[in-house]
N, C-alpha and C positions, 0 to 999 in steps of 0.2 A: 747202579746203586739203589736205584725206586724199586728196581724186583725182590734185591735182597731183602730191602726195608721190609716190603708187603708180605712179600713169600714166610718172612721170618716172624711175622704178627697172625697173620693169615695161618701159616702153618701151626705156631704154639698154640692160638687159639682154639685150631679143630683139634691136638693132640689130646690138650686139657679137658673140653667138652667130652669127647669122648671118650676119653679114661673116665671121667666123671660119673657118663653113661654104665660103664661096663665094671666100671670098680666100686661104683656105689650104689646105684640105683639096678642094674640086673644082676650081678656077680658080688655080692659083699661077701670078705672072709669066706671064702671057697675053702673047705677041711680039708679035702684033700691035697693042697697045694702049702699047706704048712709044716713044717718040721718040726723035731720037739722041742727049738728052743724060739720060735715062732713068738709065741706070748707074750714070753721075757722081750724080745725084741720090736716089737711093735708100742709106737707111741698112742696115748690114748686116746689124742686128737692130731691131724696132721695139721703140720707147721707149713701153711699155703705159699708164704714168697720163695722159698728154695724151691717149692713144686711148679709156680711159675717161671722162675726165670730157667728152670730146668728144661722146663716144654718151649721158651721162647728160643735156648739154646738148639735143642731137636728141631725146631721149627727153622732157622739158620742153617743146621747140618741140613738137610732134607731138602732144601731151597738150592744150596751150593750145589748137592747133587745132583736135581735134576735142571738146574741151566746146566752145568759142564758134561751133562750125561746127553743130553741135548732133547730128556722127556719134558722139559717145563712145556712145551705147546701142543702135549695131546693127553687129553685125559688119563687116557686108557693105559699110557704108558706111563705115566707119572704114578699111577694107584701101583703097578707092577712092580715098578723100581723101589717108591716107597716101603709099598709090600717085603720086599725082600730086604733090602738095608735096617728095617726095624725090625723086621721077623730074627735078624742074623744079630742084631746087637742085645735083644734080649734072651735071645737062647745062649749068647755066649755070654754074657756076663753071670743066666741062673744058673748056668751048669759051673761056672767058679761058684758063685755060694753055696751050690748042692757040694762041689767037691773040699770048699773049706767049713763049711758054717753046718748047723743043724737049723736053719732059717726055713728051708726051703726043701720039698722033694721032687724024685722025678718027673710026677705027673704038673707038677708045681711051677717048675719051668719048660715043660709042652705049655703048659698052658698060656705062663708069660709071654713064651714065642707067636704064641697063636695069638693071644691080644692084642699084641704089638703090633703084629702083622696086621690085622685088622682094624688099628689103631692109622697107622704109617701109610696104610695102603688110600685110607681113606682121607688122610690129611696131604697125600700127594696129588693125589685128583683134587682136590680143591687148591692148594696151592698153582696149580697147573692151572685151573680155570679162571684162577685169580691173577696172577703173579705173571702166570703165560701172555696175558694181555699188554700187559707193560711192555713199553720199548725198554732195548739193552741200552 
């Protein structure tokens, strides 16, 4: 139960930093990854406890993943798995709003795949560094 706990703090924390990193501070409003109703649908300021408890929830999924996958105790395999389970949740959810919404375009969700991935991969080696330690 102490892995979940950690793994699920430990993970949302690194997800949020570094979304933080990449959606705020190097990548703000990327043009090309917007649709034409983009504008209209974006708030002026983001509404931060659903963004938390959003990343504490991915920090949980990610954790269950990698104790029951059995990469929670090696870095290298933990960023891998990460890597892939977020790379694969956010290219399938932008290609739903590429294929209902005008929110979002092609290049718009390579790219959320790719953040994600780089997001996941990176909160799975920490979680694994961290969480790994814990007894089951």
């Amino acid at each position: 139960m102490k892995r979940y706990l950690v793994g699920t703090f430990v993970g949302g924390a690194c997800l949020f930093l570094v979304g933080f990193l990449i959606y705020v501070v190097l990548l703000p409003n990327p043009k090309f990854a917007d649709g034409s109703a983009a504008a209209a649908a974006n708030k002026a300021a983001p509404n931060l406890p659903p963004i938390i408890v959003a990343e504490l929830l991915f920090g949980y999924l990610l954790t269950r993943a990698l104790i029951k996958s059995g990469a929670i105790g090696n870095a290298g395999s933990a960023a891998k798995t990460g890597a892939l389970i977020g790379g694969l949740i956010a290219l399938a959810y932008s290609l739903l709003l590429l294929g209902t919404t005008e929110v979002i375009t092609l290049p718009g969700a390579l790219y959320e795949a790719a953040t994600w991935a780089v997001r996941w991969g990176i909160a799975g080696a920490v979680v694994s560094m961290v969480a790994g330690r814990e007894k089951a």
